[in-house]
Gaussian input, Z-matrix of N, CA and C with variables (Angstrom, degrees):
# hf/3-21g

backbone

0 1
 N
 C     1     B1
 C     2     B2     1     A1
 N     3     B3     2     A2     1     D1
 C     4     B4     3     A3     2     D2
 C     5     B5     4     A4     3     D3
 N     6     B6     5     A5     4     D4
 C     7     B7     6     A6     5     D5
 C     8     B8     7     A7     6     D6
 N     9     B9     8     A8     7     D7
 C    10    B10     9     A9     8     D8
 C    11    B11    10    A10     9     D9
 N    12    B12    11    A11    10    D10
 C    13    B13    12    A12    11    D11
 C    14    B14    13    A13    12    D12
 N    15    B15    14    A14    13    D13
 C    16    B16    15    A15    14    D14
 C    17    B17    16    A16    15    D15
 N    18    B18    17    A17    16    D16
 C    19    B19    18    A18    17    D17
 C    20    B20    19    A19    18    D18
 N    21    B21    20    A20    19    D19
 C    22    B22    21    A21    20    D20
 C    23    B23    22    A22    21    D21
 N    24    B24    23    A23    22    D22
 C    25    B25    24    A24    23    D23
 C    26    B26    25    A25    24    D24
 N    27    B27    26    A26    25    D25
 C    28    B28    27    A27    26    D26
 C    29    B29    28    A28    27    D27
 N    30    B30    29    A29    28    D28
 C    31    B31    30    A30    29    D29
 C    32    B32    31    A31    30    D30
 N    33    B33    32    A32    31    D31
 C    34    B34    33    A33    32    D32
 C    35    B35    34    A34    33    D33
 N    36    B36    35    A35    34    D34
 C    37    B37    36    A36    35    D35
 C    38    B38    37    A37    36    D36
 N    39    B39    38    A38    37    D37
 C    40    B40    39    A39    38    D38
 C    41    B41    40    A40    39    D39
 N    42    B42    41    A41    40    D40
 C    43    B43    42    A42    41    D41
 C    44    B44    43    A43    42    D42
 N    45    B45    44    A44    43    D43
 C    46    B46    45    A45    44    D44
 C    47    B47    46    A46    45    D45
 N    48    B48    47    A47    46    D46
 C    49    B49    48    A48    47    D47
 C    50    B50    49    A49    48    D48
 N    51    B51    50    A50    49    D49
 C    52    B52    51    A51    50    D50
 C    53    B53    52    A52    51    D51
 N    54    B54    53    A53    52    D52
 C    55    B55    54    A54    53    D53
 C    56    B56    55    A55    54    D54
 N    57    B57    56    A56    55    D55
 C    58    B58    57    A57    56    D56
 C    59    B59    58    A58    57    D57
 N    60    B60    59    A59    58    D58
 C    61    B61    60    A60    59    D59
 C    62    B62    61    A61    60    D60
 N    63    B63    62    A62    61    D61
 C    64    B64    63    A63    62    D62
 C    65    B65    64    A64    63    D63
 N    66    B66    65    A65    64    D64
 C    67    B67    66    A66    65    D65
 C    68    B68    67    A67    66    D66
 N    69    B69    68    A68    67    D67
 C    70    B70    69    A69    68    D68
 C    71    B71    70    A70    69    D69
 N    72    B72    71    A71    70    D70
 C    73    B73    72    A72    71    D71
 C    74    B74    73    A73    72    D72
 N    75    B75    74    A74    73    D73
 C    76    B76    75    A75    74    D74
 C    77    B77    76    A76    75    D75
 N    78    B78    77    A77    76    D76
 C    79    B79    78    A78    77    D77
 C    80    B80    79    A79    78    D78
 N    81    B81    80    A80    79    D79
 C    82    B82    81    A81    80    D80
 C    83    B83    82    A82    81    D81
 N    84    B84    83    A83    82    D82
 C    85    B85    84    A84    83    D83
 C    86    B86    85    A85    84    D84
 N    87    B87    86    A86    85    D85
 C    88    B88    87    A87    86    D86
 C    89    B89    88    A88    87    D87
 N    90    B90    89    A89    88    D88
 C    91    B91    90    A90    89    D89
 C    92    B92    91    A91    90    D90
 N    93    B93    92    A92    91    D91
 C    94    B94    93    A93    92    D92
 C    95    B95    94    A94    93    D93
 N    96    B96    95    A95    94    D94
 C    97    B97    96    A96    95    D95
 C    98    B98    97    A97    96    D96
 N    99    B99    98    A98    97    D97
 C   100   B100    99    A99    98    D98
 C   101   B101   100   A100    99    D99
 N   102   B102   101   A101   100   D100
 C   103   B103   102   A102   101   D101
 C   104   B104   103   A103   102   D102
 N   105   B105   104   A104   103   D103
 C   106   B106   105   A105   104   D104
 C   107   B107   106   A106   105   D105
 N   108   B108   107   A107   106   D106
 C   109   B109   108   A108   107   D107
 C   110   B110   109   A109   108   D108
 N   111   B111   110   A110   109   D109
 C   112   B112   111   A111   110   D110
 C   113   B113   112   A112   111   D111
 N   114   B114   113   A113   112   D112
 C   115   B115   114   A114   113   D113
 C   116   B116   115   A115   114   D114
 N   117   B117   116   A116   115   D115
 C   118   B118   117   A117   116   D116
 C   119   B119   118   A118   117   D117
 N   120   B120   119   A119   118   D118
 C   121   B121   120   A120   119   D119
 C   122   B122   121   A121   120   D120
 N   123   B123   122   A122   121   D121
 C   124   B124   123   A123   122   D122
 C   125   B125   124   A124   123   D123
 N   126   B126   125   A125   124   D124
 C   127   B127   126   A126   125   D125
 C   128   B128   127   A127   126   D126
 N   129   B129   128   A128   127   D127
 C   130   B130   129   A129   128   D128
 C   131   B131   130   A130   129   D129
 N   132   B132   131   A131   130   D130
 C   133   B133   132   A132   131   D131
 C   134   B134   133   A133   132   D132
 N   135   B135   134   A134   133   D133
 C   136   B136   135   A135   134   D134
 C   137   B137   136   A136   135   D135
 N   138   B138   137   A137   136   D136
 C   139   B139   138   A138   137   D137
 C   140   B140   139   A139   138   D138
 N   141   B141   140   A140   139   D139
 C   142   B142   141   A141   140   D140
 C   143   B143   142   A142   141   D141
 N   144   B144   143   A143   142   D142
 C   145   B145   144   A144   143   D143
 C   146   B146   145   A145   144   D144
 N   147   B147   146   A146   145   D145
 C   148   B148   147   A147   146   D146
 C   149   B149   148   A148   147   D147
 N   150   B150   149   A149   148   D148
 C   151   B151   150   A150   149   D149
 C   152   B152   151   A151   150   D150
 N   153   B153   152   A152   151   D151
 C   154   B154   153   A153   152   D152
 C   155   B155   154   A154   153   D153
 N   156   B156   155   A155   154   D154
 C   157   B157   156   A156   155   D155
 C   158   B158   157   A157   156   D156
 N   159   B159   158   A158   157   D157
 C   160   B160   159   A159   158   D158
 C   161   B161   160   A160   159   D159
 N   162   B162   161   A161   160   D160
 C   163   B163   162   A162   161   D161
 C   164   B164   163   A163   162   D162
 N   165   B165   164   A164   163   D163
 C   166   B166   165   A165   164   D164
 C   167   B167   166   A166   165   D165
 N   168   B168   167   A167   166   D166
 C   169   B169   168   A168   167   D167
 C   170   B170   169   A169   168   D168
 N   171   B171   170   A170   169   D169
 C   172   B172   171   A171   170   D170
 C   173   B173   172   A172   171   D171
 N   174   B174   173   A173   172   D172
 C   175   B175   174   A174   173   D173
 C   176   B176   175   A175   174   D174
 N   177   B177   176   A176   175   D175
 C   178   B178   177   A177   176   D176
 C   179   B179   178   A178   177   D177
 N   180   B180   179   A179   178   D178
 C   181   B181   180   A180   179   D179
 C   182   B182   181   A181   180   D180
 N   183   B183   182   A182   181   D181
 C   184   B184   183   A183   182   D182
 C   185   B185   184   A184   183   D183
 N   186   B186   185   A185   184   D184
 C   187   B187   186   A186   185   D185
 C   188   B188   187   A187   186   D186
 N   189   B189   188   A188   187   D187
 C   190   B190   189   A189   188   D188
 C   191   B191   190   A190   189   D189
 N   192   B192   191   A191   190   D190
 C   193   B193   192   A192   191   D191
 C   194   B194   193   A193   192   D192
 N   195   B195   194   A194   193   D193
 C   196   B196   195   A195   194   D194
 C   197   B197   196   A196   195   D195
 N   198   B198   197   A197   196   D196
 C   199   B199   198   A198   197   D197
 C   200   B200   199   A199   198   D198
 N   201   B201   200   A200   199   D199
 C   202   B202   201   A201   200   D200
 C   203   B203   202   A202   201   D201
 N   204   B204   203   A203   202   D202
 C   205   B205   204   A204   203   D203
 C   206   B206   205   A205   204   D204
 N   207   B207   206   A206   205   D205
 C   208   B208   207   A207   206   D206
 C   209   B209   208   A208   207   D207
 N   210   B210   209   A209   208   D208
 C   211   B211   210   A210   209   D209
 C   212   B212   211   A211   210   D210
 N   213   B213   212   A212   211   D211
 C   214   B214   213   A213   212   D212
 C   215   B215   214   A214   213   D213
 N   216   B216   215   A215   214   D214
 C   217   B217   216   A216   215   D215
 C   218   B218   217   A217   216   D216
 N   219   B219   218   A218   217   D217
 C   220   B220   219   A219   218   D218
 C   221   B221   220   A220   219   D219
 N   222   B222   221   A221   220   D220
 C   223   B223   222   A222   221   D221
 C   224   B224   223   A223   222   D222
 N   225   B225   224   A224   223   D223
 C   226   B226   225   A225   224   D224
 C   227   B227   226   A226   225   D225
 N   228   B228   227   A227   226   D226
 C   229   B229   228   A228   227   D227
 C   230   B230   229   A229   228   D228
 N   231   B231   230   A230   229   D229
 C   232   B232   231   A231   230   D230
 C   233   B233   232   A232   231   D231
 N   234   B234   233   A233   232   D232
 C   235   B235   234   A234   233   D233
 C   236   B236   235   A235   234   D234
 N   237   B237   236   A236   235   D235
 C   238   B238   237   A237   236   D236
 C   239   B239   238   A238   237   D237
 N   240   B240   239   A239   238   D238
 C   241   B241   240   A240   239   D239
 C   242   B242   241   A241   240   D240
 N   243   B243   242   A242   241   D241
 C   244   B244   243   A243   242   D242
 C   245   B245   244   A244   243   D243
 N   246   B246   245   A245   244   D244
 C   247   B247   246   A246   245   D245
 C   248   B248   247   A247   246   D246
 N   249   B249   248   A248   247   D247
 C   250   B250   249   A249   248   D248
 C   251   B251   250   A250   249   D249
 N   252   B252   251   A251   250   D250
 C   253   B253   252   A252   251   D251
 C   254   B254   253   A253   252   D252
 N   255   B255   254   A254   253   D253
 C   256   B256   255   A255   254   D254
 C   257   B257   256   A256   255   D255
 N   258   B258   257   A257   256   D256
 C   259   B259   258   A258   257   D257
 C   260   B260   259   A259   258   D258
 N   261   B261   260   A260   259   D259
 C   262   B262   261   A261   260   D260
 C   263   B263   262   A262   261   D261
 N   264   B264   263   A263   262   D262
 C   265   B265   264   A264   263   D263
 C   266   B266   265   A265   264   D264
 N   267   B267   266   A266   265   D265
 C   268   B268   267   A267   266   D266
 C   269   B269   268   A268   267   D267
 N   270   B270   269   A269   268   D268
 C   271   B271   270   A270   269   D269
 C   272   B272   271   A271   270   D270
 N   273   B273   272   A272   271   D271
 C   274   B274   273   A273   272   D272
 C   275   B275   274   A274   273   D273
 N   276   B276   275   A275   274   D274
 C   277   B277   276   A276   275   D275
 C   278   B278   277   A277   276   D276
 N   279   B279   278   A278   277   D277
 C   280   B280   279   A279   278   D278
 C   281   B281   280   A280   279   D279
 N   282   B282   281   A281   280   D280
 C   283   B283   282   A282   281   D281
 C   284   B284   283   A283   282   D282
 N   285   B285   284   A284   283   D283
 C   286   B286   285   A285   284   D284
 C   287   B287   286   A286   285   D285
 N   288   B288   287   A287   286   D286
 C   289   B289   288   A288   287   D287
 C   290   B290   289   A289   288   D288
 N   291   B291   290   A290   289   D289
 C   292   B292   291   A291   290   D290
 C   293   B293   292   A292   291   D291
 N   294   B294   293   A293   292   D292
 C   295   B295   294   A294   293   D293
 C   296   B296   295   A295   294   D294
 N   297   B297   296   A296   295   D295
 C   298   B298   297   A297   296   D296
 C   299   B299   298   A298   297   D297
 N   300   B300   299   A299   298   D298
 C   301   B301   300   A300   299   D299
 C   302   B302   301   A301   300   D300
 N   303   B303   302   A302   301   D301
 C   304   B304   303   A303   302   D302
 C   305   B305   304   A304   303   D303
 N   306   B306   305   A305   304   D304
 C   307   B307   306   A306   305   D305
 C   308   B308   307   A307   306   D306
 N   309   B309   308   A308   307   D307
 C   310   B310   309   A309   308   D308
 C   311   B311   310   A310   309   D309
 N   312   B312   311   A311   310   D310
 C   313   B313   312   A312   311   D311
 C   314   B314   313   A313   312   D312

   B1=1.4504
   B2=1.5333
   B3=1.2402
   B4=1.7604
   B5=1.7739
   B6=2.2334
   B7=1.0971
   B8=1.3453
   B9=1.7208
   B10=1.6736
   B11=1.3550
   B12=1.4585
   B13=1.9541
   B14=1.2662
   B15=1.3971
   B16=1.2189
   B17=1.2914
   B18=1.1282
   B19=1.5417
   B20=1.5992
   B21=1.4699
   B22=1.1835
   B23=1.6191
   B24=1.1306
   B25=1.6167
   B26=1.2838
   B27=1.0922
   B28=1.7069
   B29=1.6376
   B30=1.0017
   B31=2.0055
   B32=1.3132
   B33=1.1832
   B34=1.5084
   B35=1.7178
   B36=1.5034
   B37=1.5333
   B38=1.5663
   B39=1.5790
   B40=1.9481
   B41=1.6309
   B42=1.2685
   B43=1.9104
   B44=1.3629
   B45=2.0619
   B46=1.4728
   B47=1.7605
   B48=1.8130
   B49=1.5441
   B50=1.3797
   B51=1.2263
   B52=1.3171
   B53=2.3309
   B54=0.7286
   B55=1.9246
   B56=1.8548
   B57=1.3131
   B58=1.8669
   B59=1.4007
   B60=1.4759
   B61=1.4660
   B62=2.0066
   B63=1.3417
   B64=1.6472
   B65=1.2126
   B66=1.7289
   B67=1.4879
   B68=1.7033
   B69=1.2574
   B70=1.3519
   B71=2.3842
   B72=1.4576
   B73=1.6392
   B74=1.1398
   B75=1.4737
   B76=1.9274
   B77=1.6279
   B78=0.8493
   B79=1.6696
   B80=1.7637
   B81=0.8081
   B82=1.5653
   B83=1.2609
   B84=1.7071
   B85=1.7050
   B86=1.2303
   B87=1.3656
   B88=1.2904
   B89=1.7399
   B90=1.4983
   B91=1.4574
   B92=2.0200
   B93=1.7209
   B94=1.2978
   B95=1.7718
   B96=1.5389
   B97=1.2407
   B98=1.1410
   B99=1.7167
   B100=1.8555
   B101=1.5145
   B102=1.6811
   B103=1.0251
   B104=1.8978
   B105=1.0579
   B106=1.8019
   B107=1.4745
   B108=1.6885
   B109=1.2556
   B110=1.5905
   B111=1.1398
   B112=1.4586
   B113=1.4091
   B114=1.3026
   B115=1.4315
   B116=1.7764
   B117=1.4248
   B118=1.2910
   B119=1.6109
   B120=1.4720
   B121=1.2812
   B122=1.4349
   B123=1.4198
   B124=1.6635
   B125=1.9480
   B126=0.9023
   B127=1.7687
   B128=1.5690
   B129=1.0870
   B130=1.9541
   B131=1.6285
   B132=1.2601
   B133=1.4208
   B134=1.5128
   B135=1.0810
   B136=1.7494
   B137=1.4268
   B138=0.9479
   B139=2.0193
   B140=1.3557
   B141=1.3344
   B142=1.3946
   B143=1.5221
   B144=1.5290
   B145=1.6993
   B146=1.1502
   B147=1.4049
   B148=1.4529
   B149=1.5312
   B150=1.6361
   B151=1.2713
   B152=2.5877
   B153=1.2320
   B154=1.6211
   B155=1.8139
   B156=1.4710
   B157=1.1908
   B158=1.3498
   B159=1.6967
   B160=1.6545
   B161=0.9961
   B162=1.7645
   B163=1.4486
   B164=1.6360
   B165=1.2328
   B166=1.3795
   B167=1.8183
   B168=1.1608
   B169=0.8401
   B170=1.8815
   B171=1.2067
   B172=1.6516
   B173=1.2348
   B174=1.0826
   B175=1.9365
   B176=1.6230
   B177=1.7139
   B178=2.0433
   B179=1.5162
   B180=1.5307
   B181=1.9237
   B182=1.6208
   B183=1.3599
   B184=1.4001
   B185=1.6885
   B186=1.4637
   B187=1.6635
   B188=1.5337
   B189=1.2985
   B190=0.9985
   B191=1.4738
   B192=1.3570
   B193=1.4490
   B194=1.1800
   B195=1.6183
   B196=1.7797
   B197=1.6999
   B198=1.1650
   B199=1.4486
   B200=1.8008
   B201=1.3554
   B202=1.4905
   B203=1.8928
   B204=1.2662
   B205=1.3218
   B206=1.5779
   B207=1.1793
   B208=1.7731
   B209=1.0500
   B210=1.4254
   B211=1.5964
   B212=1.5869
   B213=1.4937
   B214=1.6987
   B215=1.3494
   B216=1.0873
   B217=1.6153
   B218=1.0935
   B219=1.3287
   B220=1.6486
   B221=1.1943
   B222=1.4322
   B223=1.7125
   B224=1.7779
   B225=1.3919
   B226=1.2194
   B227=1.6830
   B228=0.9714
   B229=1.8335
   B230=1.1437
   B231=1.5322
   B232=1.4343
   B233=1.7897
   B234=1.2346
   B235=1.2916
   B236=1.6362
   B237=1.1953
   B238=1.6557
   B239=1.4838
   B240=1.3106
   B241=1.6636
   B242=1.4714
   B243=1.1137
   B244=1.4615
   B245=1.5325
   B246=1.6040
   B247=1.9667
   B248=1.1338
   B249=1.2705
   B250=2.0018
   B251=1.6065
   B252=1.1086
   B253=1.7343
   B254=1.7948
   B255=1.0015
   B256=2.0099
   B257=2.2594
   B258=0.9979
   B259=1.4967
   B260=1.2294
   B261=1.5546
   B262=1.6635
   B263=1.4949
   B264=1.5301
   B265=1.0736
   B266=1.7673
   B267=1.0766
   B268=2.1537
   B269=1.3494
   B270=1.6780
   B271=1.5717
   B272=1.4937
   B273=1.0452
   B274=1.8443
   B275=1.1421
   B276=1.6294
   B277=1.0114
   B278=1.8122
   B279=1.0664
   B280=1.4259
   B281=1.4723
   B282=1.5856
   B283=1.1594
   B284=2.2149
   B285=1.2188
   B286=1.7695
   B287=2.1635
   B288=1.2854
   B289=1.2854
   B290=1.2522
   B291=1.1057
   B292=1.9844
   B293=1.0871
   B294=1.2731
   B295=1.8917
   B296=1.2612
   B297=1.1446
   B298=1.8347
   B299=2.0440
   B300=1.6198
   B301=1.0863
   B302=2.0797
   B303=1.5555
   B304=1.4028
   B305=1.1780
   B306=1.3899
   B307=1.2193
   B308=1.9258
   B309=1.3252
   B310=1.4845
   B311=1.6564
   B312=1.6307
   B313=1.4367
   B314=1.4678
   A1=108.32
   A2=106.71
   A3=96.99
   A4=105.56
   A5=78.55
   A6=104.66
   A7=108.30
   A8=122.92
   A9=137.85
   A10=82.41
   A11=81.60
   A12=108.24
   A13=106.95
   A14=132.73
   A15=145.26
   A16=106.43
   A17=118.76
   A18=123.49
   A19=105.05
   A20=111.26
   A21=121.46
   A22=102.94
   A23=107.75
   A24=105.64
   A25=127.27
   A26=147.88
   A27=151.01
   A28=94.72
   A29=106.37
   A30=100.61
   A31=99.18
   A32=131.04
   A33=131.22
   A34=110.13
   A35=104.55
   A36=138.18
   A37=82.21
   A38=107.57
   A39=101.37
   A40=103.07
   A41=112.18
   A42=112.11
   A43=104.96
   A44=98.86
   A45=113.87
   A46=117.85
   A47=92.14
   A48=104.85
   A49=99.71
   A50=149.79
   A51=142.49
   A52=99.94
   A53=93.97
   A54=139.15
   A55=78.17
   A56=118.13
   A57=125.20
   A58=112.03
   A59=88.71
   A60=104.71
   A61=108.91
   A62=120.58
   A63=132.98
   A64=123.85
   A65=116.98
   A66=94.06
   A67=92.20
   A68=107.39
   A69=100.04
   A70=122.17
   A71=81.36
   A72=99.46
   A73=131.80
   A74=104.90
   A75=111.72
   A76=109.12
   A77=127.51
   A78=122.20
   A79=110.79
   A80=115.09
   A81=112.97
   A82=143.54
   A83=98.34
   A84=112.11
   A85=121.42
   A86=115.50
   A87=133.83
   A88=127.53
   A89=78.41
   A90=99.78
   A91=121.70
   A92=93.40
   A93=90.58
   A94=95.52
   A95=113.58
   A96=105.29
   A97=149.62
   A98=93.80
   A99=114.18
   A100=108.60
   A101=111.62
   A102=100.16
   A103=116.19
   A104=111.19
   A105=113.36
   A106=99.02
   A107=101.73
   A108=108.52
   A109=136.06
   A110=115.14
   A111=118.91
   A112=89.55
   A113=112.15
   A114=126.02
   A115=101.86
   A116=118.53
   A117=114.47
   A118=108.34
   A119=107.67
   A120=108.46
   A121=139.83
   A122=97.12
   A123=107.25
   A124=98.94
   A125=115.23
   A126=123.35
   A127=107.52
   A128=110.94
   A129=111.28
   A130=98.75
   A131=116.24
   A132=121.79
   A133=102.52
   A134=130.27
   A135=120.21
   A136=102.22
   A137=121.59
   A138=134.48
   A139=85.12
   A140=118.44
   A141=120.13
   A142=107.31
   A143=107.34
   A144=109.88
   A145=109.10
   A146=122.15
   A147=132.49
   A148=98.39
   A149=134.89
   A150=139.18
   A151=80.08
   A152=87.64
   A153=84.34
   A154=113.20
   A155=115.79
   A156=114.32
   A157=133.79
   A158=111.80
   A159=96.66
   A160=120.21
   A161=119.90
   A162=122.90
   A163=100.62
   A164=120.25
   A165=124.98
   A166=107.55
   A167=126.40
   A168=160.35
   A169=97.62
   A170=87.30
   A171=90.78
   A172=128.55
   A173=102.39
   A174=124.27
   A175=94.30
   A176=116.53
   A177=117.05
   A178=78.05
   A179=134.78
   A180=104.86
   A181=112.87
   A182=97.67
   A183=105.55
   A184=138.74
   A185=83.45
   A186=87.63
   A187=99.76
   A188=131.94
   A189=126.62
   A190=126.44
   A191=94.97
   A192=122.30
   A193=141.43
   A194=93.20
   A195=107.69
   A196=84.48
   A197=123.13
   A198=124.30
   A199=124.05
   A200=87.10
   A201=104.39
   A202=100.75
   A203=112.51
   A204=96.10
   A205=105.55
   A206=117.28
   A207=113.53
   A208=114.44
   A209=125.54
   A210=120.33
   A211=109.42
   A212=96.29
   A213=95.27
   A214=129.47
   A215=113.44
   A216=124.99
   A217=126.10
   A218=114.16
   A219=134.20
   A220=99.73
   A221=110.90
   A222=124.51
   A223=93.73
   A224=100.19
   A225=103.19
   A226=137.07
   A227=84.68
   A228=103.00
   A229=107.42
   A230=135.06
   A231=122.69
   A232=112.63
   A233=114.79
   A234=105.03
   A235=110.59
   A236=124.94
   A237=117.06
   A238=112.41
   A239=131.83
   A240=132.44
   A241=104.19
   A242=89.00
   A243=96.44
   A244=136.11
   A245=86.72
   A246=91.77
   A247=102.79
   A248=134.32
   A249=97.31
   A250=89.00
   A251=133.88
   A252=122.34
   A253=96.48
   A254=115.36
   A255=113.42
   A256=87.23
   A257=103.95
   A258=102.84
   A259=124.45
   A260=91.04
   A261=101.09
   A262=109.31
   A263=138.48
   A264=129.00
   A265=103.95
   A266=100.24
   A267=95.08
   A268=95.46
   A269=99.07
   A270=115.59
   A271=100.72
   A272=116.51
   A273=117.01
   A274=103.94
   A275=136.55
   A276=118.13
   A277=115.69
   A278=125.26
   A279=126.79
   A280=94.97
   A281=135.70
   A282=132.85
   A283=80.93
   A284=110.58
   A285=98.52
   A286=99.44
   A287=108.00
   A288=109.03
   A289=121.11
   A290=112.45
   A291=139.66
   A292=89.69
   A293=146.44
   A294=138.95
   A295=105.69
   A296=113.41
   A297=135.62
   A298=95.77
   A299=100.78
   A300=130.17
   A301=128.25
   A302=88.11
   A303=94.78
   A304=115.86
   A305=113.94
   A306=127.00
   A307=121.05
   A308=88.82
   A309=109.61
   A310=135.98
   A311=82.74
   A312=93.05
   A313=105.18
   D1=110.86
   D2=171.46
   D3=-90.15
   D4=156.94
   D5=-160.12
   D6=-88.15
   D7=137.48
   D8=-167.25
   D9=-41.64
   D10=169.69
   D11=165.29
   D12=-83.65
   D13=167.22
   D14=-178.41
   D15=-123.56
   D16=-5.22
   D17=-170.03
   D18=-156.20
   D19=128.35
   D20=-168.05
   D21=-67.90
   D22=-64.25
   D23=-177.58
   D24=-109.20
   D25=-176.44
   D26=169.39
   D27=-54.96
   D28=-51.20
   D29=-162.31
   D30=-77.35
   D31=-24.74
   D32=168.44
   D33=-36.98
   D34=-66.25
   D35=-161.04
   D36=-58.05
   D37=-68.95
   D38=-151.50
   D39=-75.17
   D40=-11.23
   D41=167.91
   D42=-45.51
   D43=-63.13
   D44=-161.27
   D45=-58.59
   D46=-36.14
   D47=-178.02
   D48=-79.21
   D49=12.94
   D50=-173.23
   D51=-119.09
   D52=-37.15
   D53=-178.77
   D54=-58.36
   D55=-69.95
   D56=-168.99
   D57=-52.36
   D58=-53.17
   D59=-153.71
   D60=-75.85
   D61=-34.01
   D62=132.42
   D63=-31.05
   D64=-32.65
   D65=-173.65
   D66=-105.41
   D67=-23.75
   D68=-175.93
   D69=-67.07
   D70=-23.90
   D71=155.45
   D72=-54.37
   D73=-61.34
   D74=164.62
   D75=-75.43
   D76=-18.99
   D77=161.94
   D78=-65.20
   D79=-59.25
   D80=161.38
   D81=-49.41
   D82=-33.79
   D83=158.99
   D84=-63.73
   D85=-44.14
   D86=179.49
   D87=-51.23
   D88=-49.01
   D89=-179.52
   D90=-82.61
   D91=4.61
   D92=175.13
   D93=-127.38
   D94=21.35
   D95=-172.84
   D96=100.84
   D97=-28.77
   D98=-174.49
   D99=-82.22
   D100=146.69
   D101=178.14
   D102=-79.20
   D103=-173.89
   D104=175.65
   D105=-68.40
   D106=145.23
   D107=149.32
   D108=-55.73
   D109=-170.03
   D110=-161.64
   D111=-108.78
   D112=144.09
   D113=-158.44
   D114=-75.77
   D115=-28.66
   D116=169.88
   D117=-124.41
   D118=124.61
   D119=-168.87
   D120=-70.05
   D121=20.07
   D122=-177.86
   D123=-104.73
   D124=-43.53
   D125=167.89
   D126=-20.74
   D127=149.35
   D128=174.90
   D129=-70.14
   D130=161.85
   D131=162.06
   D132=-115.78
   D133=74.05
   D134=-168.56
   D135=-75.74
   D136=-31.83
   D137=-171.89
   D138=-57.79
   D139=-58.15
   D140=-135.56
   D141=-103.13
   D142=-16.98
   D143=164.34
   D144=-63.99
   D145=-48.46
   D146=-152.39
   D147=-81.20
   D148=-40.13
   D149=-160.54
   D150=-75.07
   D151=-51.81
   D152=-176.18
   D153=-51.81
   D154=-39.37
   D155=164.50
   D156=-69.49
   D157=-18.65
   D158=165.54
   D159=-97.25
   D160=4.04
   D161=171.99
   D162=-75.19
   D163=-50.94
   D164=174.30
   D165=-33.78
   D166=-74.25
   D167=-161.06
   D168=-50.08
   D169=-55.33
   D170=177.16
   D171=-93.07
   D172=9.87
   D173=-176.55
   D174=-98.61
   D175=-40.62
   D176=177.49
   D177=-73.25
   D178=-61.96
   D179=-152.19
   D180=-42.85
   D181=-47.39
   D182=174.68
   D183=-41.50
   D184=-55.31
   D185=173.27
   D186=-72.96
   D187=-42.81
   D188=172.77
   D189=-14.17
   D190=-72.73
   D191=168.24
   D192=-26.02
   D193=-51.69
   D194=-167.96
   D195=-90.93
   D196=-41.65
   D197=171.33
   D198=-19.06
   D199=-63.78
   D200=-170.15
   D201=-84.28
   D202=-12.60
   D203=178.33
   D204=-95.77
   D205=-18.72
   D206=163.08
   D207=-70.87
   D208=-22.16
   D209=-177.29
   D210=-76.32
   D211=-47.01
   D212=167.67
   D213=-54.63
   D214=-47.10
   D215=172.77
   D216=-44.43
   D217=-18.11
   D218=-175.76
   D219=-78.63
   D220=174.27
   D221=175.93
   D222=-84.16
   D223=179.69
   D224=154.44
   D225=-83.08
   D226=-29.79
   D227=170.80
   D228=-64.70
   D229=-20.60
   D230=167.51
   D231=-109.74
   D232=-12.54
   D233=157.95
   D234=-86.61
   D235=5.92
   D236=152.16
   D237=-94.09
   D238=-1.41
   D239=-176.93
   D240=-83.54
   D241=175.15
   D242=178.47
   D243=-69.97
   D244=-11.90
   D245=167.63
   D246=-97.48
   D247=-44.73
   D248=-173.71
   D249=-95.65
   D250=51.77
   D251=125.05
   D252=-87.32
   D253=-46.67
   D254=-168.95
   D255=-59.22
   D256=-64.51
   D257=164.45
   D258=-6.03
   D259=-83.72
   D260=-170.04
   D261=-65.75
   D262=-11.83
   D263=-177.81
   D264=-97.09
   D265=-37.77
   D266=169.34
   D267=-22.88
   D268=-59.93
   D269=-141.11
   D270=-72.81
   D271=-20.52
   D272=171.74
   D273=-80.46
   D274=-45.89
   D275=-171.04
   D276=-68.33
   D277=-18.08
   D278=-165.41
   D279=-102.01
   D280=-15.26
   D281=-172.15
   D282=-88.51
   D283=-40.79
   D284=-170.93
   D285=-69.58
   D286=-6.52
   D287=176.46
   D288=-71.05
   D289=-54.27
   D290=178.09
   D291=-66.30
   D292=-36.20
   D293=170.37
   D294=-57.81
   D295=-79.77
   D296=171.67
   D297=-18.70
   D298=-87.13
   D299=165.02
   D300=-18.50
   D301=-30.88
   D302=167.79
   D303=-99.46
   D304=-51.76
   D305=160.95
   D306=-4.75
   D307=-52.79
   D308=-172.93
   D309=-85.10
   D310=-1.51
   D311=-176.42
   D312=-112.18

């Protein structure tokens, strides 16, 4: 036995599927913090650049972080080799990022 329609017409369906896919957007914003976009998409989002820039921002402390605590953890004989020299310079370059990176907010 097939099952009724739920939706009278085609534009019904892609309203409703359009209706999901909106709320499921601001459910995701939400859930990472950011505020809503700007109701017309040419407008600045400054709230919402800046909420995107201190997530940025705290996503390098982070890697940062776990970075420098693997480097420590090591012997010394391998933080003098040639991988934590490639190491220690990641870690400069993303420490000149969070400069850059603050800078900007």
């Amino acid at each position: 036995m097939p099952t009724p329609k739920q939706y009278i017409s085609d534009a019904q369906r892609q309203r409703a599927y359009r209706e999901r896919l909106k709320q499921a957007r601001l459910l995701e914003r939400q859930e990472k913090g950011l505020p809503a976009a700007p109701a017309i998409a040419t407008l600045p989002g400054e709230q919402r650049w800046q909420a995107l820039l201190a997530h940025a921002y705290a996503s390098l402390v982070s890697v940062h972080s776990e970075m420098q605590t693997y480097y420590d953890a090591r012997s010394d004989a391998w933080q003098e080799s040639q991988r934590g020299e490639a190491l220690l310079e990641r870690m400069e370059s993303i420490e000149t990022l969070m400069v850059d990176l603050d800078a900007a907010r």
